[in-house]
C-alpha positions as CSV (number, residue, x, y, z in Angstrom):
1,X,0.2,13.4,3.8
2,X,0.2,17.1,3.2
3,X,-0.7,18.6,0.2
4,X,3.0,20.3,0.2
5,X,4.1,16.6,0.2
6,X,2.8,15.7,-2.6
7,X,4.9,17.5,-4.7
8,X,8.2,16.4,-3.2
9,X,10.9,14.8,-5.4
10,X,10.3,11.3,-6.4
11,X,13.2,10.6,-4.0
12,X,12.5,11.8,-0.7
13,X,8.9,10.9,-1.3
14,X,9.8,7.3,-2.3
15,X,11.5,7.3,1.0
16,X,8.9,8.7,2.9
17,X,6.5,5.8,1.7
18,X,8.9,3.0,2.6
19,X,9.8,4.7,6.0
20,X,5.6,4.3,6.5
21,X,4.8,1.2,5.0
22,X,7.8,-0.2,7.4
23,X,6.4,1.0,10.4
24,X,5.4,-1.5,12.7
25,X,2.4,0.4,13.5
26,X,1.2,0.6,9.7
27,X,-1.3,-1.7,8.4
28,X,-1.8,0.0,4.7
29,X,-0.5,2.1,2.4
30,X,-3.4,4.6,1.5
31,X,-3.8,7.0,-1.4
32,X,-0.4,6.0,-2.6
33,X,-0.3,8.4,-5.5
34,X,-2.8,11.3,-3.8
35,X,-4.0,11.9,-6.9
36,X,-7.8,12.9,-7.8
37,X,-9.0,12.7,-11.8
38,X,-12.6,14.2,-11.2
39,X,-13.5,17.8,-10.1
40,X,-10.2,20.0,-9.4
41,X,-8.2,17.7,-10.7
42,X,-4.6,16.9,-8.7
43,X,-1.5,15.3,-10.2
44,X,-0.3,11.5,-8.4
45,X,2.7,11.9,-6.3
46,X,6.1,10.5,-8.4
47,X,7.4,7.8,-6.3
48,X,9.5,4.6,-7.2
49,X,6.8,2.0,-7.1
50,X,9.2,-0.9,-7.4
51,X,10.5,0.0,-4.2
52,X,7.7,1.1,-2.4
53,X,5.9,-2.0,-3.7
54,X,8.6,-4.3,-2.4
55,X,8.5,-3.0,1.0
56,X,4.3,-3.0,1.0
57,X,5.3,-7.1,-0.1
58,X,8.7,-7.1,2.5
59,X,6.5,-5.8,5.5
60,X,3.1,-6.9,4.6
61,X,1.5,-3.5,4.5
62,X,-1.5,-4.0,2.4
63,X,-2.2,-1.6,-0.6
64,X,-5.4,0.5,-0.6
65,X,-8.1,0.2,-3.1
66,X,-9.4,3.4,-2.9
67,X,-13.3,3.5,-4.0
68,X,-13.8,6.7,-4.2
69,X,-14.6,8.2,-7.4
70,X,-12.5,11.2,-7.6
71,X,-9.2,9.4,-6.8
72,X,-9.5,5.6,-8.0
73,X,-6.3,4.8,-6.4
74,X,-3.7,3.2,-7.3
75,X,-4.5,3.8,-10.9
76,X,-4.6,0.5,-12.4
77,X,-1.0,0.2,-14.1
78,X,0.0,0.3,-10.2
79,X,-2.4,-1.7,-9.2
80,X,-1.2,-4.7,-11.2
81,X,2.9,-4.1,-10.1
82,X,1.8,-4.4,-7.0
83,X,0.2,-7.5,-7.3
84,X,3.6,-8.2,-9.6
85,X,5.1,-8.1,-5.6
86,X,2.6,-10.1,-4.3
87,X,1.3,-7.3,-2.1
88,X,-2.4,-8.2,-0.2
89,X,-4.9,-4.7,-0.9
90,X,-7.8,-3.3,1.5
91,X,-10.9,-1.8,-0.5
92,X,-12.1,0.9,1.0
93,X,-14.6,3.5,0.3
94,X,-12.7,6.7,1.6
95,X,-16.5,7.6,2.6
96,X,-17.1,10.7,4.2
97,X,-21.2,10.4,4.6
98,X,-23.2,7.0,4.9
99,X,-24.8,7.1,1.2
100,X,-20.7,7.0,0.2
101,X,-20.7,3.6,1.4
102,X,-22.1,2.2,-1.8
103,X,-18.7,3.0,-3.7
104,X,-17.5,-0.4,-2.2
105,X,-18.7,-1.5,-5.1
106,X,-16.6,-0.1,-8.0
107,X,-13.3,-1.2,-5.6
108,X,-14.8,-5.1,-6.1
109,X,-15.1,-4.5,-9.5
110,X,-11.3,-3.6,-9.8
111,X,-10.5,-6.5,-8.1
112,X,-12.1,-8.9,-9.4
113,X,-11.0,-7.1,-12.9
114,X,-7.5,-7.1,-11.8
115,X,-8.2,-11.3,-10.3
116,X,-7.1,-10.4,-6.8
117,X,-8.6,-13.8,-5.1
118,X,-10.1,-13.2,-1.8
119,X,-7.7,-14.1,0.4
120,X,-5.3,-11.4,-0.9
121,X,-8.2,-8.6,0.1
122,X,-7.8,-8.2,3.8
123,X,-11.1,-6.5,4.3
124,X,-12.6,-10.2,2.9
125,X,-11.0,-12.2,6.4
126,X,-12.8,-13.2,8.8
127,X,-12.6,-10.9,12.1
128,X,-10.5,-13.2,13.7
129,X,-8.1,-13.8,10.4
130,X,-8.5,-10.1,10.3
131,X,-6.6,-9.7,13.8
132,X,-4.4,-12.4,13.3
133,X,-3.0,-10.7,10.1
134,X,-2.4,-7.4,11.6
135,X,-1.1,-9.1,14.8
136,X,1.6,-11.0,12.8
137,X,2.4,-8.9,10.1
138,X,6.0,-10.1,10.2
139,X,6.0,-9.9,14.0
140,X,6.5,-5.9,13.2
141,X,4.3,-5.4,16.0
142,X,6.5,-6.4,18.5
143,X,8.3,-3.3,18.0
144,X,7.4,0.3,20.3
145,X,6.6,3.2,18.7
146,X,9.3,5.0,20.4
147,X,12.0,2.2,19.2
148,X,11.1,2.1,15.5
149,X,13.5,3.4,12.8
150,X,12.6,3.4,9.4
151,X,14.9,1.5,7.3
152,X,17.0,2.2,4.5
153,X,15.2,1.5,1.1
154,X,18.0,-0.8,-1.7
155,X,16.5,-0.9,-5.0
156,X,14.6,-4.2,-5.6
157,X,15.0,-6.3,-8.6
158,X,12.7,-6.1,-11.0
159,X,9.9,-9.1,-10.3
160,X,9.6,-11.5,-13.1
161,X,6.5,-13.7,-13.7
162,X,7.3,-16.5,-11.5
163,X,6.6,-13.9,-8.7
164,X,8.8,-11.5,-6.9
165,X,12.5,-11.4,-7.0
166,X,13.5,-9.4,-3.8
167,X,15.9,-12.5,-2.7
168,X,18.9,-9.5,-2.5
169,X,16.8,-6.6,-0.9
170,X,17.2,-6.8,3.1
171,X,14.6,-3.9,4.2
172,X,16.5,-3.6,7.5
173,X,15.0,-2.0,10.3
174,X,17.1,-0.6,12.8
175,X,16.4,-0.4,16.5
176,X,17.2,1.9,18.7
């Protein structure tokens, strides 16, 4: 996102998240609070996690891990609401030069500090599981580009231990 973005009410940018994680053509939610804690350091993005979390969870858009040292994203209070919606994560790196490739690393260490098992990191499937989950993300890839409209975010409930409790939030999409 633009760095003018960033600093967009919590509102518009909470809706600009669900809009993208809803998009059929969206397989992860990147650098979900922008922020970077090393060098020129950048404030995170406000943005009403519960929803934005829901949706990663309602749409299956996984949540990125993001490796690299400067940004550590989602910080880890994020991280763990949402695994709180049962959202899957990708590591990745956010390597910009091969010797970057060895921050893969520290984004398995959160995990496994955080207990994601395995099968809730997409980047741990098998090629073919791989292409299966992006294929069948909620069958949103049925859906054309052109004919997408994001839906309308509703204010989740808040999840409680037994796992999440979106039973009233209806994430519709509408096409056109």
């Amino acid at each position: 996102r633009p760095a003018s973005s960033r600093k967009m009410p919590a509102e518009q940018m909470t809706r600009r998240m669900v809009m993208a994680v809803a998009n059929p053509h969206v397989d992860i939610l990147g650098h979900c609070t922008g922020r970077q804690i090393v060098g020129t350091p950048r404030a995170p993005s406000t943005f009403d996690a519960e929803i934005v979390f829901a949706a990663c969870a309602q749409f299956n858009t996984a949540v990125e891990i993001n490796c690299r040292p400067e940004r550590q994203d989602p910080p880890d209070e994020l991280l763990e609401l949402a695994l709180d919606w049962d959202c899957v994560v990708s590591i990745d790196t956010d390597a910009h030069a091969p010797g970057q490739m060895e921050w893969q690393i520290s984004g398995c260490d959160k995990a496994v500090k955080h207990g994601i098992a395995d099968d809730a990191i997409v980047n741990t499937k098998s090629a073919d599981d791989l292409l299966a989950w992006v294929e069948g993300a909620l069958g949103r890839r049925d859906v054309p580009l052109h004919a997408y409209r994001p839906p309308t975010p509703i204010r989740p409930a808040t999840p409680t231990a037994g796992g999440p409790a979106w039973t009233e939030v209806q994430a519709a999409r509408r096409m056109g």
